[in-house]
N, C-alpha and C positions, 0 to 999 in steps of 0.2 A: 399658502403664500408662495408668489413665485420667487426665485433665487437666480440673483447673477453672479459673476465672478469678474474681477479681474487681477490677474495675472502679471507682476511687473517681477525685473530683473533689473538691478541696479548695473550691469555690462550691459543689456542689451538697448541702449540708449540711440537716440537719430540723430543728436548733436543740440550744443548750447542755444539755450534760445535766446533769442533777440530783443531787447527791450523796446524797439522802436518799433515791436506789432501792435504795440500796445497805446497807437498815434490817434492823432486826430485832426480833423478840416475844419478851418473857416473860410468863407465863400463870402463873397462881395454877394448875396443870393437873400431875399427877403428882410426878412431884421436878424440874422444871423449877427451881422459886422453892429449896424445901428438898429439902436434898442435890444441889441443882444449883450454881447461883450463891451459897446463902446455906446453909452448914454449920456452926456452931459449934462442933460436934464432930470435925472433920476437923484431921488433923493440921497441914493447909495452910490452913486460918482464917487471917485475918489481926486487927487490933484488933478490925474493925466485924461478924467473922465470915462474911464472906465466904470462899470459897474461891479462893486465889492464882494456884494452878493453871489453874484455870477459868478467872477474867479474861485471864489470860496467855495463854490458845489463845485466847478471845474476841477480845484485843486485837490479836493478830493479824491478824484478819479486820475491824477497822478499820469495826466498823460506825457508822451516821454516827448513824439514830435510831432509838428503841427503844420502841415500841409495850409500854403495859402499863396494867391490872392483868389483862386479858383481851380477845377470847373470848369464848367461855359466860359467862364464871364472873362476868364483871362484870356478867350482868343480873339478880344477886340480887347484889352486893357494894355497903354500903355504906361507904363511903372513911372515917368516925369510929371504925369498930372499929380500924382499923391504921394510927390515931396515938396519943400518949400516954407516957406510962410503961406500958412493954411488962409488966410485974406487973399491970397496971390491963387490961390489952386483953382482949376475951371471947373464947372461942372456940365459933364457930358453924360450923352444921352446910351443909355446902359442898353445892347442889344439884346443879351444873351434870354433875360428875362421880362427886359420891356417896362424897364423902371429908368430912372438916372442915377447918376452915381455924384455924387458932390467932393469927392476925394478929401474928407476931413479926417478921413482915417486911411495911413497908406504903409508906404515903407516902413518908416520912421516910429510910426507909433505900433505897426505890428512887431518890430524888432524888438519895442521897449517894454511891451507886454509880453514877449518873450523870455526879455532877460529879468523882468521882474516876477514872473510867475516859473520859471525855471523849463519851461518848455523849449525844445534845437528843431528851431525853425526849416522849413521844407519847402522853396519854392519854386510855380509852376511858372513857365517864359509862355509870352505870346507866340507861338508859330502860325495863329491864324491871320493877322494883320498884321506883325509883328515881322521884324526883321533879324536875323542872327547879330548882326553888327549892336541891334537893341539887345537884345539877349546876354549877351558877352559886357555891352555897358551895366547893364544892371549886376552882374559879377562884381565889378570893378568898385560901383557904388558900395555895395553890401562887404564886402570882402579885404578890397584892397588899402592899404594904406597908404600909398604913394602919392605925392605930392601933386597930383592934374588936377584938373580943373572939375571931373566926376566926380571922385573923392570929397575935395573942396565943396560941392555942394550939399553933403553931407551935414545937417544941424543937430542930431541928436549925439550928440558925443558922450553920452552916458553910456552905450552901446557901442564903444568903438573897440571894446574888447570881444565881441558878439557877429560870428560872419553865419554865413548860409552855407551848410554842409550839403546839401542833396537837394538835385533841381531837377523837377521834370520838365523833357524836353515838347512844352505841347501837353494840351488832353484834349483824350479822347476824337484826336485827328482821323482817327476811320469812319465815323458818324456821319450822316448826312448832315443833322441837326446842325451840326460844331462847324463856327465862322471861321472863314479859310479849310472847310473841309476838301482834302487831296485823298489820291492814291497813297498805297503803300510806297511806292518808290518815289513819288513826288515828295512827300513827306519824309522820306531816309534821306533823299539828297539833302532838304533842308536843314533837315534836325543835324545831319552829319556837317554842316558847316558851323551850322550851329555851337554844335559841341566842339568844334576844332577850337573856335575863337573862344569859349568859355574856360577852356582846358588852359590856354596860354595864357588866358589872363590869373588863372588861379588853378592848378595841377592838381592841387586837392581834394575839390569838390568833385561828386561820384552824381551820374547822370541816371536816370530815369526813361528811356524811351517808351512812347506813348503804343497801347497796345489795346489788341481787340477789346471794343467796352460793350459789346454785346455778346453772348456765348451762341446765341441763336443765328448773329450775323452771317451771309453770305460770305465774309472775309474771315471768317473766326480762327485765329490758328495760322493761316497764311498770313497774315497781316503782320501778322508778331513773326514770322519769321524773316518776310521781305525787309520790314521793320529794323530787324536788328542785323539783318546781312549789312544793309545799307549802312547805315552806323557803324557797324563794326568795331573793332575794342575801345570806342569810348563809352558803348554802353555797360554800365554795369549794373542795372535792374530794367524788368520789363514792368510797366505797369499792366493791372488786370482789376477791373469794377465789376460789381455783384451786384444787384438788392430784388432779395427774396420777398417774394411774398405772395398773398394768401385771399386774390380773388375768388378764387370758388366758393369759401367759406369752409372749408374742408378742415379743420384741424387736426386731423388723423395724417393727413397729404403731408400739412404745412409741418407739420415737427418733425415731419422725417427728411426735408426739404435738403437741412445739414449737410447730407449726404452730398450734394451735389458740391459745395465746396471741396471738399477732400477729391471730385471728379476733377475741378475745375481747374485746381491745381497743376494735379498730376498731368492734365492735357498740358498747360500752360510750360509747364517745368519739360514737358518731353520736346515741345520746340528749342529752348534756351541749349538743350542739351545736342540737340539736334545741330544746331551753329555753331554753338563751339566745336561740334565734331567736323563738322563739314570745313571749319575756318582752323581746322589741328590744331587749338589752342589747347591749353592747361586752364584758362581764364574764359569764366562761363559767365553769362549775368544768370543775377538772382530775380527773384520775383518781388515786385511792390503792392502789394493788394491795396492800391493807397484810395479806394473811396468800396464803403462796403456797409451795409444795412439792411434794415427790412422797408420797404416804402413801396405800398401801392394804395391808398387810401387817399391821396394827393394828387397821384402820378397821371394827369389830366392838361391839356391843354389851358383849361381854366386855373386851374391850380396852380398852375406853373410859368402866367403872364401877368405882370404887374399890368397893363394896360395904361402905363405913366405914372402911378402911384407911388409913392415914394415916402415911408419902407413900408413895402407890401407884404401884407401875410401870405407869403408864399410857402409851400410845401408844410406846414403847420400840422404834422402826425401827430395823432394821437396814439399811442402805444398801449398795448391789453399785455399778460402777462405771459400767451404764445409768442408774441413779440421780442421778448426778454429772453424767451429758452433760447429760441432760432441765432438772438444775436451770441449768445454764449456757443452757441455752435461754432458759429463763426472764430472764435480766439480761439476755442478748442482744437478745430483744423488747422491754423495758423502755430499754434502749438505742434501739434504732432506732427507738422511738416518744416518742424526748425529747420534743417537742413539746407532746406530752400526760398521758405517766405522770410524777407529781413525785416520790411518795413510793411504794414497797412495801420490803414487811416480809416474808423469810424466818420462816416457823411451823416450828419456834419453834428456841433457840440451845440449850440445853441439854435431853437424855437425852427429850424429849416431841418425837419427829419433828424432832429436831436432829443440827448438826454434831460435836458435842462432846458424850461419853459417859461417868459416875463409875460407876463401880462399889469400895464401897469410899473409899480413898484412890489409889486409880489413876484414871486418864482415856483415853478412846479418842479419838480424830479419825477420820471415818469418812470413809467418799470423798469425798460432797459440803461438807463440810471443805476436799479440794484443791482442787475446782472452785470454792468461793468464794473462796479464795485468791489464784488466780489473775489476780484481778479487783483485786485492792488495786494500789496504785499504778499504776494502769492504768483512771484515771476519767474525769480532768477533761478539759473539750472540750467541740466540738461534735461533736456524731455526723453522721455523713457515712452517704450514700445508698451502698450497696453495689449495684452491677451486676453481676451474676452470669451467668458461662457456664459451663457444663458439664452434667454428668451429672443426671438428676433421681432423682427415688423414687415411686413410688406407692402409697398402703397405703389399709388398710377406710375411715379416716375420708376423705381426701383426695386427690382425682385425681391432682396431681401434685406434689409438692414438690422443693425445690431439695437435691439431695446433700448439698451442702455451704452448712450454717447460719453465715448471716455477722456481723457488726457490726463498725465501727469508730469508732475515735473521733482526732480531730483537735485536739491542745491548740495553746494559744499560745505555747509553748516548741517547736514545731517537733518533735514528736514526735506519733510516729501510732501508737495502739494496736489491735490487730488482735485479733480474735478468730472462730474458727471448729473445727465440731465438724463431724465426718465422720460425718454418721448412718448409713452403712451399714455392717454386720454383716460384708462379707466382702470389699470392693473398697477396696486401697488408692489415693491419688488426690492427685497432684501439684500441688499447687496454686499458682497463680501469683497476685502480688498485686501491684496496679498503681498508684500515686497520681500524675496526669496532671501533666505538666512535671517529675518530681523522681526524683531514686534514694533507693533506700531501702535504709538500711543498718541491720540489728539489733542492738540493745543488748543485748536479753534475749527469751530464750525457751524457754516453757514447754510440755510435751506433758504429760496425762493421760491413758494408756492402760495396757489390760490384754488380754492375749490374748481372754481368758474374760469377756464382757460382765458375766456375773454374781459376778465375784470381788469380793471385801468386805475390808475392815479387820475385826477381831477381835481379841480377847484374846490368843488362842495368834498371831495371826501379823498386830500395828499394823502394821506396812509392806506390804501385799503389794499395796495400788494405792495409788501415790503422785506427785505432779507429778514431771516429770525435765526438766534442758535440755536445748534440740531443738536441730537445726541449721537455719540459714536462710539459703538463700544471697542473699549485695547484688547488687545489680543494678537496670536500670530497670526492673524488675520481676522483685522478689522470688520466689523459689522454695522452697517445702516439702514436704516429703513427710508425709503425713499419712496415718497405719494406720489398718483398719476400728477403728472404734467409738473415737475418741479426742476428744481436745478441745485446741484449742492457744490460747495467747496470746503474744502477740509485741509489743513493744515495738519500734518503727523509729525514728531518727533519718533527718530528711526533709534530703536533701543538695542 
């Protein structure tokens, strides 16, 4: 049997982590918005027309914020079409993916399904067609209370206790793709006025600048620096986008993939650090990982153009159960880089490269569903340094990586949460889990495994990969047994 270890010190900690890595996007993008979250027609509508069902698998997954109106699509979307009396709203014709947009769902009803479902809203401003002067009114809408004529147009007042904390300035303005694509410094002048006028109108709200959304990019790393020189201290996060995955068919490659988040990071965070040094501040921006996944089974021209349809089944992943490891990599880095990542946002919650699937009046939960699961009630703390011995991995991208992918976390209720995925294919592997001075006894523990790396949830057969509890045995150091290709979380009370 092979044996790992790791290794934790309740002092040697990176810092509290953050609850808002734990976010999530909705995108004006295929039936994400309609017949995803927002169905009138579905038997499960509730007053506001939302779908019940849906928020109920959502609510589950306890996400903290929710990145919206886009994407693409926000850098031709302006925020006056989708408020109003919805009889009144236009319907224009949607660039980004080649649909239209009917604005029956906009401000108003994304703020209400915020404050109804408990999620702190996160939203992106046009800087592709989009003006700063528009940017800074929609502040004023969302936010302000004051007696003008923006405010006044304002109809859901159920919500007027309910503002926009965090707005990015623009996405993914480095891209060709992305309408009104600029240069780095075209884009810093703008966004920096941008955020002057957003600032005056509400000093509270924390800014977002739009940052390399390819790693492979010719701009990758300067962009984010030009980026935030230009802006300068009203930025206080860089955005940074990811999505892994697993053209070759390789799953030995793909599960070690992880690895490059924890690269991606560290590059991203040596720029931010880099500006503040350079601008002799004390006051650094943090990092937004705010759109992140696995998606290439979609990721096609075809796949990704409504050609006027309207809602189009766009980006519609199916997810297998390497799918699920990778995305738990993903928290797991964002985890052990509290320090530096505050906010990312899973792309996206519903049927658009999401956990949660409508077809109909039925709904699917797909693997990476259990894998964020597992993550709920299993946040707060500080994240502690994971020392690892055992077995490594080698693959195309990366000389050596550690077997078994780790994180934990450390709360103030004496409770230690554990998380670790066995990235290899065919070696099971004992693992021992150690926290210096204490025994550790588990309350709860969850395994995601499947013989068959590439088994999926489906129509004909929702159960066939699903969390199960594990056994873990007490001791000064805990023992697990952990199958090729799985993912565990555990839950210790520290004795």
């Amino acid at each position: 049997m092979t044996t790992a270890k790791f290794h934790l010190h309740p002092v040697h900690h990176v810092g509290p982590v953050d609850s808002r890595i734990f976010g999530g996007f909705l995108e004006h993008m295929g039936r994400a918005v309609y017949e995803g979250v927002y169905d009138p027609e579905s038997v499960h509508a509730d007053e506001y027309g939302c779908r019940a069902d849906v928020l109920a698998a959502l609510a589950a997954l306890d996400f903290s914020v929710m990145r919206y109106p886009g994407g693409n699509f926000v850098s031709n979307y302006h925020w006056r079409d989708g408020i109003g009396p919805i009889a009144d709203r236009p319907t224009r014709r949607e660039l980004a993916w080649g649909t239209i947009e009917p604005n029956t769902f906009g401000t108003d009803e994304f703020l209400g399904l915020c404050g109804r479902v408990g999620w702190s809203p996160m939203f992106a401003v046009n800087l592709g067609t989009g003006s700063p002067e528009e940017a800074a009114d929609w502040v004023e809408y969302t936010n302000s209370r004051l007696p003008t004529d923006i405010v006044q147009k304002r109809e859901n007042t159920a919500t007027d206790s309910l503002s926009v904390p965090v707005w990015c300035l623009g996405n993914e303005m480095d891209g060709p793709w992305q309408i009104g694509h600029s240069s780095a410094i075209e884009y810093g002048t703008k966004a920096r006025q941008a955020a002057h006028m957003m600032k005056l109108v509400d000093s509270s709200i924390e800014l977002v600048v739009s940052g390399t959304s390819l790693t492979d990019s010719e701009t990758y790393l300067e962009w984010d620096r030009l980026a935030l020189e230009a802006v300068g201290g009203f930025a206080d996060y860089i955005s940074t986008h990811r999505y892994l995955d697993n053209y070759s068919g390789d799953s030995d490659a793909f599960l070690a993939s992880g690895a490059a988040i924890d690269r991606q990071i560290n590059e991203v965070d040596a720029a931010c650090r880099y500006v503040a040094g350079m601008r002799r501040s004390s006051r650094r921006p943090f990092i937004a990982f705010d759109e992140w996944n696995v998606w290439y089974r979609t990721r096609n021209r075809t796949g990704m153009w409504a050609d006027g349809a309207f809602p189009a089944h766009l980006v519609e992943e199916t997810y297998d159960l390497q799918d699920a490891l990778v995305c738990a990599q993903f928290l797991m880095s964002f985890i052990r880089h509290a320090d530096v990542v505050k906010i990312a946002n899973i792309a996206q919650i519903v049927n658009v490269i999401a956990p949660v699937m409508t077809r109909g009046d039925e709904i699917l939960l797909q693997t990476i569903y259990e894998a964020l699961a597992m993550f709920v009630d299993r946040r707060l703390g500080n994240s502690l340094r994971v020392g690892y011995e055992g077995p490594m991995l080698s693959s195309p991208d990366f000389s050596e990586i550690d077997m078994i992918d780790g994180a934990a976390i450390l709360n103030a209720g004496s409770d230690l949460y554990v998380y670790a995925v066995n990235r290899s294919t065919d070696q099971v592997v004992d693992l021992e889990i150690e926290l210096a001075g204490a025994e550790l006894e588990a309350i709860s523990s969850e395994l995601l495994h499947h013989h068959d790396p590439s088994a999926a949830n489906s129509w004909d057969k929702p159960n066939e990969v699903r969390r199960v509890p594990h056994e873990t045995k007490r001791g000064r150091a805990a023992l697990v047994e952990l199958p090729a290709n799985s993912f565990l979380a555990v839950t210790f009370r520290v004795c």
